[in-house]
PLY file of the C-alpha trace (Angstrom):
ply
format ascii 1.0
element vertex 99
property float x
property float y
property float z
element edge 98
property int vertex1
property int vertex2
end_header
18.49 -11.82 -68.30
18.21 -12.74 -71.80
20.62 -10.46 -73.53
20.95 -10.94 -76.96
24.20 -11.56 -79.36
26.64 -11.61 -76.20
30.51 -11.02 -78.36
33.54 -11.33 -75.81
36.94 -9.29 -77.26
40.16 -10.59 -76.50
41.81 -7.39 -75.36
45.02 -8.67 -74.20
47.72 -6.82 -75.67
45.73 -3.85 -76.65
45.28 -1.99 -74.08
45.55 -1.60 -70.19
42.16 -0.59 -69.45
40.56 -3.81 -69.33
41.78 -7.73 -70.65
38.30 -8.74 -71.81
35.59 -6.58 -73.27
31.60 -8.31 -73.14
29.13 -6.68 -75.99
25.39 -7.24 -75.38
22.25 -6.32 -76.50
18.44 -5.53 -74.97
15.86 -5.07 -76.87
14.08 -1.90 -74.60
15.89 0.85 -72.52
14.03 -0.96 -69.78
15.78 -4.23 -71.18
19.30 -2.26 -71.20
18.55 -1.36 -67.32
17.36 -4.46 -66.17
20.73 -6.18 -67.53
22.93 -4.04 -66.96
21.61 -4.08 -63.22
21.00 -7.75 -63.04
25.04 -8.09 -63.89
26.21 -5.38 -61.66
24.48 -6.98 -58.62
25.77 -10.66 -59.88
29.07 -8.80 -59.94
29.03 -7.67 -56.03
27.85 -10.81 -54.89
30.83 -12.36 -56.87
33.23 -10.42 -54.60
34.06 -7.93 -56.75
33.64 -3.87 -55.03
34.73 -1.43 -56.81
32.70 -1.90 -59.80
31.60 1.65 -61.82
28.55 1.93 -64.09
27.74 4.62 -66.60
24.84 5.88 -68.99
21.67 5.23 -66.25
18.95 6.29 -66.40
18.60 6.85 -70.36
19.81 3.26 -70.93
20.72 3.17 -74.72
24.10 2.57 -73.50
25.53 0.89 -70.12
28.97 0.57 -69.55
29.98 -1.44 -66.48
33.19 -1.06 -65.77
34.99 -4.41 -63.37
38.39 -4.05 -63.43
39.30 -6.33 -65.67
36.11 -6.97 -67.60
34.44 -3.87 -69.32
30.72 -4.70 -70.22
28.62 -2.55 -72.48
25.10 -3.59 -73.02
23.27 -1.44 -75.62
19.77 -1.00 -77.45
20.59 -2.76 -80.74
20.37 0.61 -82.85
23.30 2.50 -80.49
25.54 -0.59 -80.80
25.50 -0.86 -84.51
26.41 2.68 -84.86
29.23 2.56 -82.60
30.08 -1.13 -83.67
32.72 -1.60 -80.47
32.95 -5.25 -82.16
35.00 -3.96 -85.11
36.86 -1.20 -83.53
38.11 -3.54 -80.82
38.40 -6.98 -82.73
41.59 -5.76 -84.79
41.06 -8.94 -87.12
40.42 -11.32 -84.47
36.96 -13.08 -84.88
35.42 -12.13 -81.51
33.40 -15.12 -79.93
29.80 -14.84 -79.91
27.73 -17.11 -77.46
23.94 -17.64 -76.42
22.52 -15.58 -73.10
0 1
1 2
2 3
3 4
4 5
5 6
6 7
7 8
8 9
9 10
10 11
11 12
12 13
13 14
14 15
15 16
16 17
17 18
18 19
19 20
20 21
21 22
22 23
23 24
24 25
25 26
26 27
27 28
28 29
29 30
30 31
31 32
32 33
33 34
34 35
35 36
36 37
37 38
38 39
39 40
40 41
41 42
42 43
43 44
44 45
45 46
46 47
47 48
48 49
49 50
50 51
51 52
52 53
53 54
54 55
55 56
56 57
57 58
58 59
59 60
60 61
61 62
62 63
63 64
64 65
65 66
66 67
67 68
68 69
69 70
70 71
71 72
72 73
73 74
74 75
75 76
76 77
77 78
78 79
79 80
80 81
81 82
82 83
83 84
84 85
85 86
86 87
87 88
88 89
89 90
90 91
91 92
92 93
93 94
94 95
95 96
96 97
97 98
C-alpha cells in the first residue's frame, strides 16, 4: 500500500475507545483512499465485521474505526495540523515502523 511514516500509540490506559491507535500517511487523496480501502478490506477478510470508516470520498482524512484498533490515514498536510501523534503520545515515544 505503501503508506508512509506508519506511528502506532499505546493507548492503554487512556481511554476506552480503542487500545491501539495506527497514524499513516498518503501522499494523494487518491493515495488516502486507496489505503484506507486496501486496510478495510484486509480487515474483513481478517474476520473482523463490524468495522466503521469515515471522511470518504474527500480523503484528506480516513478514520477506520476496528474495535480495538483506530486507524487514521491522512494527506501529510491534514496530519501535521492535527498532529494525533502528540495529542495521544502523553510522553510516550510512539513507535514508528516502515510500510
Amino acid at each position: 500500500m505503501k503508506a508512509e511514516d506508519i506511528v502506532t500509540i499505546d493507548l492503554t490506559g487512556k481511554t476506552a475507545i480503542a487500545d491501539t491507535m495506527v497514524v499513516a500517511s498518503g501522499r494523494s487523496n487518491r493515495h488516502v483512499g486507496s489505503i484506507a480501502d486496501n486496510v478495510t478490506e484486509a480487515l474483513h477478510k481478517a474476520g473482523l465485521k463490524d468495522i466503521r470508516t469515515e471522511g470518504q470520498p474527500h480523503c484528506d482524512w480516513v478514520l477506520i474505526d476496528a474495535g480495538d484498533v483506530i486507524v487514521h490515514v491522512f494527506r501529510p498536510e491534514v496530519r501535521e495540523f492535527y498532529n494525533l501523534e502528540k495529542m495521544w503520545s502523553g510522553g510516550r515515544t510512539a513507535s514508528k515502523r516502515a510500510s
